[in-house]
PLY file of the C-alpha trace (Angstrom):
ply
format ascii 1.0
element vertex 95
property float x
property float y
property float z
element edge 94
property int vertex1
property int vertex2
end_header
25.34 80.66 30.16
24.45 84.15 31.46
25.47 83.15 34.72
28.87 82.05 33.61
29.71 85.42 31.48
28.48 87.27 34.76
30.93 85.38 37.19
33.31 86.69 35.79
32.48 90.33 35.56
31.59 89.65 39.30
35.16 88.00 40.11
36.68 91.31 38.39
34.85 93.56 40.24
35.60 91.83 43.31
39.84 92.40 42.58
38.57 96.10 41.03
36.19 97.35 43.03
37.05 100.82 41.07
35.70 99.50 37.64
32.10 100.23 37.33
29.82 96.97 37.49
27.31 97.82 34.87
30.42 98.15 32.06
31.73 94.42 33.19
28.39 92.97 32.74
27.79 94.31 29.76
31.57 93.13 28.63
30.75 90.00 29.67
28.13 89.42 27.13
30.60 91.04 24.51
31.26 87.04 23.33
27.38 86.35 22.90
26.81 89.39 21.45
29.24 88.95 18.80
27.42 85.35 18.20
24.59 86.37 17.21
25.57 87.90 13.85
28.25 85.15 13.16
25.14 82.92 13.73
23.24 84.98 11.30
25.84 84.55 8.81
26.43 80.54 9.03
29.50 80.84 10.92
28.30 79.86 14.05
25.55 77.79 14.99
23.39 76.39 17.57
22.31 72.72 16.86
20.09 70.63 18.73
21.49 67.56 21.06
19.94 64.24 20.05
17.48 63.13 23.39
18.43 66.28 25.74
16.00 68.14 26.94
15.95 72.06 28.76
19.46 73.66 29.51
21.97 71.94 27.96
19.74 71.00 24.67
21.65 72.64 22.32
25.34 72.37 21.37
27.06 76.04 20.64
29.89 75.74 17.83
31.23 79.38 18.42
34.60 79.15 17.67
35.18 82.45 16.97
33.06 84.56 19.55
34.07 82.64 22.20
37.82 82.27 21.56
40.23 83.09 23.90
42.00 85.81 20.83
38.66 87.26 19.93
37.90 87.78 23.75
41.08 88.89 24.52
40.45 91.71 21.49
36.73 92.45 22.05
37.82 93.23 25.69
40.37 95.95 24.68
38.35 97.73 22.37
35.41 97.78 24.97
38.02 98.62 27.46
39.30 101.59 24.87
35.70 102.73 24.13
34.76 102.85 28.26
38.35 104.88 28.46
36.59 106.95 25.73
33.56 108.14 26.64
34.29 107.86 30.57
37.21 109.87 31.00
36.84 111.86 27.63
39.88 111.40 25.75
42.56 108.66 24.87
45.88 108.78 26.59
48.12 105.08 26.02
50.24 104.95 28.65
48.31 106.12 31.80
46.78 103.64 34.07
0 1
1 2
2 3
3 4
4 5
5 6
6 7
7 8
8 9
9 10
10 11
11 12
12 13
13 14
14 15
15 16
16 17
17 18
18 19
19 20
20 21
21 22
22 23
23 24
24 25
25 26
26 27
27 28
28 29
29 30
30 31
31 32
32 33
33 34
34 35
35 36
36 37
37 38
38 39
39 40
40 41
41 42
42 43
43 44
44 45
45 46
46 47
47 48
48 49
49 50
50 51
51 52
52 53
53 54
54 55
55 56
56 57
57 58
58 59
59 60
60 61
61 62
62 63
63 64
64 65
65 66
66 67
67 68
68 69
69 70
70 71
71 72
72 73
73 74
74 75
75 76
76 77
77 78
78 79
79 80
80 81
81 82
82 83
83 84
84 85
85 86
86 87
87 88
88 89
89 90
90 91
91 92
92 93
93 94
């Protein structure tokens, strides 16, 4: 899984080599980060695969965390909060 979330943040950096590569890997784990206390709560769950064995053993049902919306959202308020504290203040509108 980890090296999924970080393809991407690699295939990002690659089209914006100006966006710093420690924020996109850490955004990229924004979806299993928000798992774990949906999982904590009964919303989401891991649950073991009858006969499999090693990667793959467990199905994920994380419908929420790793939802196209909720990404789509989790990534703009990372994004706004990077804006924040790299270039010091918020200013919608400027690219």
């Amino acid at each position: 899984m980890l090296a999924g979330h970080f393809g991407v943040a690699a295939a990002v950096k690659a089209r914006r080599p100006e966006l710093l590569l420690g924020v996109l890997l850490v955004a990229s784990q924004l979806p299993d980060l928000a798992f774990l206390p949906l999982s904590a709560v009964g919303v989401e769950a891991l649950e073991p695969v009858a006969g499999a064995r090693g990667y793959g053993s467990l199905w994920i049902d994380a419908l929420y965390s790793h939802a196209l919306v909720s990404n789509v959202l989790l990534a703009a308020l990372a994004g706004a909060l990077v804006h924040l504290l790299v270039k010091g203040r918020w200013s919608p509108g400027a690219g």
